[in-house]
C-alpha positions in Angstrom: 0.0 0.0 0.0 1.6 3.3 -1.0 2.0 6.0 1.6 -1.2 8.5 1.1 -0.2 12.3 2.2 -2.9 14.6 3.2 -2.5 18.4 2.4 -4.5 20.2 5.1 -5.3 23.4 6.4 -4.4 23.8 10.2 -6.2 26.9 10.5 -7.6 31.0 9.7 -4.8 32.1 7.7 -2.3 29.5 8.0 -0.6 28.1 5.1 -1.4 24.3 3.8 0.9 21.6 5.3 1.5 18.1 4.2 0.5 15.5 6.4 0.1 11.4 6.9 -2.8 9.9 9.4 -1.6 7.2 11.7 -4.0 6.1 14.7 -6.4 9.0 13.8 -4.0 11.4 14.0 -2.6 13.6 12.0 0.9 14.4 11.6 3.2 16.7 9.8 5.4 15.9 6.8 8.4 18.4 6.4 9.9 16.2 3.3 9.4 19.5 0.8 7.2 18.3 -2.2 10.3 18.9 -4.9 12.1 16.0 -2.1 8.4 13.1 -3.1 9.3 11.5 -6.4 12.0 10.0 -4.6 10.6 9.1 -1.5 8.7 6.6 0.6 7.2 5.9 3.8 10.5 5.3 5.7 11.9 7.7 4.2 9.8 10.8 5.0 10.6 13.4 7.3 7.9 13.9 10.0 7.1 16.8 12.5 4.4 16.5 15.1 1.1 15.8 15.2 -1.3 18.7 14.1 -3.5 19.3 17.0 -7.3 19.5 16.1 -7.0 18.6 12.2 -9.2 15.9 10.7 -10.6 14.6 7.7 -12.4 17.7 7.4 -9.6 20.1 7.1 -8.4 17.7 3.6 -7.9 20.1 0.9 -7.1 18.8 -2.6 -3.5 17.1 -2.5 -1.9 20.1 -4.9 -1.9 23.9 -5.6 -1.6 24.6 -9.5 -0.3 27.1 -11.0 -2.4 25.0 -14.2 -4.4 22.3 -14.6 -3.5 20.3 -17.7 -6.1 17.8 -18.7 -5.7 14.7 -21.4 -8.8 13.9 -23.5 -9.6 10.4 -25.4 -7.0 8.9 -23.5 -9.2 5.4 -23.3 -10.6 4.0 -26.7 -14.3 3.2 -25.5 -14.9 6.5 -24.3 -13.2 7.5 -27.2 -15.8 5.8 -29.3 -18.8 6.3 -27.1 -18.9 10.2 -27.6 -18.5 9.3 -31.4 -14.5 10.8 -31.6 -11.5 9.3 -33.8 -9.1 7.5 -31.7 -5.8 10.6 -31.3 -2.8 9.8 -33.1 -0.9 12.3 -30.0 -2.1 13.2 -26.4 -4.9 15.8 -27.1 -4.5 18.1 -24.0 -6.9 20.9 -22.8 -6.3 22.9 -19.7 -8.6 23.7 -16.6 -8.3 27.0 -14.4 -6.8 26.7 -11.1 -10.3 28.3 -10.0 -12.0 25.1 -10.9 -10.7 23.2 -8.2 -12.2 22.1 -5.1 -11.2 19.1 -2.6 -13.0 16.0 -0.9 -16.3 16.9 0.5 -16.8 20.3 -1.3 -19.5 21.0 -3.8 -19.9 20.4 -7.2 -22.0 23.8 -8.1 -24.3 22.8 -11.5 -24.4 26.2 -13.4 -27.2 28.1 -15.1 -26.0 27.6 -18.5 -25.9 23.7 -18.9 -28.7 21.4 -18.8 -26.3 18.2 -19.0 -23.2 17.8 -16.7 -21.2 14.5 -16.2 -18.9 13.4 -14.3 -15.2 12.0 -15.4 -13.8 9.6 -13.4 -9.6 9.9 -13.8 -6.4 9.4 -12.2 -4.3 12.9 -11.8 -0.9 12.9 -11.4 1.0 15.8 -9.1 4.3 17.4 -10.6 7.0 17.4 -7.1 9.7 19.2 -9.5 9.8 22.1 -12.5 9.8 19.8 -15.5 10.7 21.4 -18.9 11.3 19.3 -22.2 11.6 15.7 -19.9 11.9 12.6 -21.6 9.4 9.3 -20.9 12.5 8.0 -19.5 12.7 10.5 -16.7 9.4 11.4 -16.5 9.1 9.4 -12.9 11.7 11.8 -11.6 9.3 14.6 -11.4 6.2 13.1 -10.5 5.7 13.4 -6.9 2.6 11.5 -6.5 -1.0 10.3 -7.4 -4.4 11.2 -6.5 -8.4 11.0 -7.9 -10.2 13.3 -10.0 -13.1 14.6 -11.4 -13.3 16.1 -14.8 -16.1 17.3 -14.4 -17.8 18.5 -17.9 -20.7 20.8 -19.8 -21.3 18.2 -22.2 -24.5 20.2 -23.9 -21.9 23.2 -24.3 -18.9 20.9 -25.0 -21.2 19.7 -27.6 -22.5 22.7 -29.2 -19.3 24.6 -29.4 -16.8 21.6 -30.3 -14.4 23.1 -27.7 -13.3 21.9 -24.1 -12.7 25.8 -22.2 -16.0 26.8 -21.6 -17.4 23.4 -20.9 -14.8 21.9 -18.5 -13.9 25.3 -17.3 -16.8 26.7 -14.4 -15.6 27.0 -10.9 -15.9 23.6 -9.1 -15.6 21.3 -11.8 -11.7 19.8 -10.9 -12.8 17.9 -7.5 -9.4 16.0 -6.5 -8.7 14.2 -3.4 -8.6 12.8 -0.9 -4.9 11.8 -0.7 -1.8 11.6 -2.4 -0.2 8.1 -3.1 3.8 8.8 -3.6 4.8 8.0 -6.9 7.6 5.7 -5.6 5.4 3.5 -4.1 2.2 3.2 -6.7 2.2 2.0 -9.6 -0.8 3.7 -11.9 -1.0 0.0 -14.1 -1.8 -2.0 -10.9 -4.5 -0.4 -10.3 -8.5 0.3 -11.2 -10.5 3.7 -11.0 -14.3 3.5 -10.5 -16.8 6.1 -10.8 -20.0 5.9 -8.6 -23.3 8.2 -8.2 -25.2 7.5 -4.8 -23.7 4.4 -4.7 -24.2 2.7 -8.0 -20.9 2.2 -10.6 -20.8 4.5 -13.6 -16.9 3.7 -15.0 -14.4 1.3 -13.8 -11.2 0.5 -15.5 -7.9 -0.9 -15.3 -5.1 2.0 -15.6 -3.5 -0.2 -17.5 -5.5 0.5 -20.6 -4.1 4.1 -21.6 -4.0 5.2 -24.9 -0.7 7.0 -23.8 0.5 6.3 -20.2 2.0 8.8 -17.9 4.9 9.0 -18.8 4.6 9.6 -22.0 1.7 12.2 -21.1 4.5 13.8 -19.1 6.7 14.2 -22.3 4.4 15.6 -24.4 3.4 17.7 -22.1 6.6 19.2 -20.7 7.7 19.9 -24.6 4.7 22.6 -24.8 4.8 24.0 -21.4 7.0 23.9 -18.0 5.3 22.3 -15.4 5.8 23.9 -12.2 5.9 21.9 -8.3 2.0 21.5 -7.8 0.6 21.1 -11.1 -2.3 18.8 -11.9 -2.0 16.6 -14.9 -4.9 14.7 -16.0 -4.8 11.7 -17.2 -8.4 10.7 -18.9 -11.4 9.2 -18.2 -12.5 5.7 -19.4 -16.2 4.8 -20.9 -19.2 5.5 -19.1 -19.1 8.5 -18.4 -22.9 10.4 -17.7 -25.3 13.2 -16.3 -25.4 14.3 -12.5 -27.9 16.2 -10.9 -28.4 18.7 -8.0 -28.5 15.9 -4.8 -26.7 13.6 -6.2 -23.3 12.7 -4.4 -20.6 11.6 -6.6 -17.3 9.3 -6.1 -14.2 8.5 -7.5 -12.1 6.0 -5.9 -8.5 4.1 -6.7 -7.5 1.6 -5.4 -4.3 2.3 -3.2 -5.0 5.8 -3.1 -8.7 5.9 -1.9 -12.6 7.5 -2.6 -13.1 11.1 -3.5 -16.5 12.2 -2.7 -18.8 15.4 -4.0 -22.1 16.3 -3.3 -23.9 17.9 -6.5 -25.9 21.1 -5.8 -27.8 23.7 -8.4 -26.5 27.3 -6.3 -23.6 28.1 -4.8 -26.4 29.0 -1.7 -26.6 25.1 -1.3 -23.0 24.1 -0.9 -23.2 21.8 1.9 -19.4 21.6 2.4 
């Protein structure tokens, strides 16, 4: 089992700490995240415990500075939204303002009629990565967590482009912990979408059109990925609507469940 790291708040003002849960308790990791894509659970640097912080106080397991997204990165979902298999990793970007942790809201806007959910596995970059080869690619991966690329598909549809549709505030839910790269490996394992309880996606993520690495590649020839950034690794088939009340999660194995509520106004957030 890999070592899962929480990133929490420890109170008004204070800034985000790493942390790991043993015995219900919290306690603080001082490894800095540039030091995770070579550690492991022996090998981390801990502080003390972190008085009064639970499960509660988990915030999504990375700050961005972007949020790089894969699309059609599994053939049946590919084929079930009626899209050519790509010949290269077709990558979209999300807004650092779209992201919300475990427990928070998913906020349906005004403008859609049809939102899904996007089961995926996200990977979080521990070191600035510019032009990195397949080969190395593991060296700047610090870790990996759940997410929810969460989609317009009525305006995805209608405008045949992904910003707008994949872009409104709360529609990047990631959580609830980090597994360190070193210890998880992404073809071992399965992610699985449920809504209230009842499976939506599961797949192997072993059944990538392009796997991480090579995701990491492509993406670091385009753009330098900075400590904290998000990259998306896409969803498999199955994906479908949500609606205001329904609760949504996204669980991998090794790593564990990430779980939204779905509401219609920001007035309703329940988190």
């Amino acid at each position: 089992m890999a070592a899962s790291l929480y990133r929490v708040r420890t109170g008004e003002g204070e800034s985000a700490r790493w942390a790991i849960r043993r015995e219900g308790q919290f306690i603080e990791v001082e490894t800095p995240l540039g030091d995770f894509p070579e550690a492991d659970a022996s090998s981390l640097s801990l502080g003390a415990p972190l008085e009064g912080v639970t499960e509660k106080d988990a915030l999504a397991p990375a700050d961005p500075t972007k949020i790089v997204c894969v699309g059609r990165n599994y053939r049946a979902h590919a084929e079930e939204l009626g899209n050519a298999i790509p010949e290269e990793p077709l990558i979209f970007l999300k807004p650092p303002s779209a992201l919300i942790g475990p427990g928070q809201a998913i906020h349906l806007p005004d403008q859609s009629e049809e939102v899904h959910h996007e089961a995926e596995l996200a990977m979080v970059v521990g070191r600035r990565a510019k032009s990195v080869s397949a080969q190395r690619a593991h060296e700047f991966v610090a870790g990996y967590t759940c997410a929810n690329d969460v989609t317009a598909r009525d305006i995805q549809r209608r405008e045949d482009k992904f910003s707008r549709a994949k872009g409104f505030d709360t529609f990047c839910p990631v959580g609830p912990t980090m597994a360190l790269a070193s210890e998880f490996e992404p073809a071992e394992h399965h992610v699985t979408c449920r809504v209230n309880g009842r499976d939506r996606q599961h797949a192997g993520l072993d059944d990538f059109i392009f796997p991480p690495a090579e995701i990491i590649e492509f993406v670091s020839h385009i753009m330098t990925l900075e400590p904290g950034d998000l990259v998306l690794t896409g969803t498999p088939s199955g994906v479908g609507p949500v609606e205001a009340g329904d609760t949504v999660d996204i669980a991998v194995d090794g790593i564990g469940t990430l779980r939204n509520p779905v509401v219609r106004h920001p007035a309703d957030d329940v988190s």
